[in-house]
N, C-alpha and C positions, 0 to 999 in steps of 0.2 A: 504494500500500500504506500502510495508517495506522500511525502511529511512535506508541513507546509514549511517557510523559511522562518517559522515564529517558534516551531517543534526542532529545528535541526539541531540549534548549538548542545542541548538537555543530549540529544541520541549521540551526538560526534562525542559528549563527556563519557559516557558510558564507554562508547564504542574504548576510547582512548584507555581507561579504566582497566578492561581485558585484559590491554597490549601489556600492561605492567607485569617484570618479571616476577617468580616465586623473591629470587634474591632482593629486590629492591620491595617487596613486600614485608617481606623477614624484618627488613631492616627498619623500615617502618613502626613494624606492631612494636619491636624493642624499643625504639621511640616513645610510641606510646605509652607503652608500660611503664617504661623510664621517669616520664611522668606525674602517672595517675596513681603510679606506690612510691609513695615517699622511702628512702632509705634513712638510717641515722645521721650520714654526713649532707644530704638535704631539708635538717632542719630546721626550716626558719625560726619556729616559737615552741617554749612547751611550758606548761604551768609547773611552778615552782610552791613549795611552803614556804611558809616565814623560817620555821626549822631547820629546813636546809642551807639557808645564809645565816644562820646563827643568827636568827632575831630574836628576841624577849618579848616581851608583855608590851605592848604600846603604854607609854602613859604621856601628860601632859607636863610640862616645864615651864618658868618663869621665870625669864632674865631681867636685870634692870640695869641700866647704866645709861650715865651720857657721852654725848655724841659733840663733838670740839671742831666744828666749822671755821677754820680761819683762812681768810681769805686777804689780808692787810699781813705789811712786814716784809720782811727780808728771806721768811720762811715760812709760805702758806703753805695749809694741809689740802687748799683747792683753788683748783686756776682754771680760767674759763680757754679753754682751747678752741671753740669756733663759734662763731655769731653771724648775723643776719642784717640785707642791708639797714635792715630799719630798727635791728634792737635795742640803741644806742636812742630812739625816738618813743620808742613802745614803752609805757608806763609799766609795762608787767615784765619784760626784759626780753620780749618775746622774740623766740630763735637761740638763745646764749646755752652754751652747753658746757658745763664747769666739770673736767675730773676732781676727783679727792683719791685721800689718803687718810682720812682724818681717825685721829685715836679713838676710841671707847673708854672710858674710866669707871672707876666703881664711882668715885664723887662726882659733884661739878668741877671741881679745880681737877687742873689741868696735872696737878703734879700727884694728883690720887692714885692709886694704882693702875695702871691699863692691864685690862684684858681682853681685847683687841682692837682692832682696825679696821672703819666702812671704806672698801675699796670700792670704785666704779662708778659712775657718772650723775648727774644730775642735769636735767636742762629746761629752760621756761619753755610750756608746752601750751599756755592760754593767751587770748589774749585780751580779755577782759579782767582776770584779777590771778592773783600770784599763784599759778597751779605749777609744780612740777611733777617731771618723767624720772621717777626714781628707780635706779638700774644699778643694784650695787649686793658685794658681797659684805658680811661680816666676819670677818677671818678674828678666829680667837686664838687665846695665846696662854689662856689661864687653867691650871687645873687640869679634871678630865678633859676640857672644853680644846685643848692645845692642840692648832692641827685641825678641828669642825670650823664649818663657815653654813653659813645660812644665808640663800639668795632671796633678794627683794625685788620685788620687780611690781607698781603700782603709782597712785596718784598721792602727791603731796599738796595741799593747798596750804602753803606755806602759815599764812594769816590768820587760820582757823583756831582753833584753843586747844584742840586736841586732833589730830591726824591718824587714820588707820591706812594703814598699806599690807597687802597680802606676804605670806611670805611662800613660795612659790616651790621653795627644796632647800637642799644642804648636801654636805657631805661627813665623813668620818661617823661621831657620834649622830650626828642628825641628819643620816641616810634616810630617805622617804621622810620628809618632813614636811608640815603643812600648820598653819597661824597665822598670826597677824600681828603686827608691829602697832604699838599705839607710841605716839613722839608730839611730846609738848612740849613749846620752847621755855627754854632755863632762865638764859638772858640772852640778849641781842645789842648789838651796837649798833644805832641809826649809821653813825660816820664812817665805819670800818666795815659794816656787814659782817663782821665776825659775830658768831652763836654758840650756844651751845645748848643742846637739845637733847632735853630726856628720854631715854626709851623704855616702854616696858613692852618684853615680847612674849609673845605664848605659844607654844610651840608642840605639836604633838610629832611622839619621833618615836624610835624604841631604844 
């Protein structure tokens, strides 16, 4: 029976299909198989216990200390490394983006014990009132803590009385970690911009 030219390409497939050797068939299904059964050195994911990475009991923690913003002097703990044409005009400093370094203490003074250090960036990210893009570790240096850092990563509105920012993870002691940072300002210097700002964090970790 003759096929019309709407039926031919579907029959020419077929036809072509036959012509395929046993070998190049073989070769195929091992493909396939290859595949649709996973071996142990193709595996992407596999569910784990807490038990197996030696975790504990989850519980919750309570840090407190402040936070030593100095931006004035001959040795700031933060400098603005890039800006915007207009930041320099924008009442809220918007575009300005400061690294830091800045200590942690158990006191407000500066010479109270450090048990660590907010590394990582800060930048004006509003531009109606003082909001920033906070993106920073806190690397600690005390105690069990020596060695753990816990990442921030959220919204500061600078002006506000009390600020929460999420905290996002960690490392060492505070593997899988998850809380929030609340940061009240201590003192502030109109003239210098230098602060320093209290933190208390809450933190669930194992």
């Amino acid at each position: 029976m003759e096929r019309s030219p709407s039926e031919q390409p579907f029959f020419t497939t077929i036809a072509m299909t036959k012509s395929i050797s046993k070998k190049t068939a073989s070769v195929f299904t091992i493909f396939v198989l290859s595949v649709l059964v996973p071996g142990n050195s193709q595996t992407f994911s596999r569910n784990l216990s807490t038990k197996s990475l030696g975790l504990k009991k989850e519980k919750l923690s309570h840090l407190h200390f402040y936070f030593h913003d100095i931006v004035s002097g001959r040795n700031p703990t933060a400098v603005r490394i890039a800006s915007a044409a207009m930041t320099n005009t924008s009442a809220t400093g918007f575009g300005a983006i400061v690294m830091m370094d800045d200590p942690l203490t158990v006191g407000p003074n500066l010479s109270s014990k450090l048990v660590g250090r907010a590394q990582g960036i800060y930048a004006s990210a509003a531009l109606e009132e003082l909001g920033l893009l906070m993106v920073l570790n806190y690397a600690f240096v005390e105690g069990k803590y020596n060695g753990s850092s816990l990442s921030i990563l959220g919204r500061n509105t600078a002006l506000s009385s009390v600020r929460e920012m999420p905290i996002v993870g960690g490392s060492g002691i505070f593997r899988f970690a998850r809380g929030y940072a609340q940061a009240k300002t201590h003192w502030f210097d109109i003239k210098t911009g230098d602060a320093i700002v209290e933190y208390n964090v809450f933190v669930f970790h194992y």
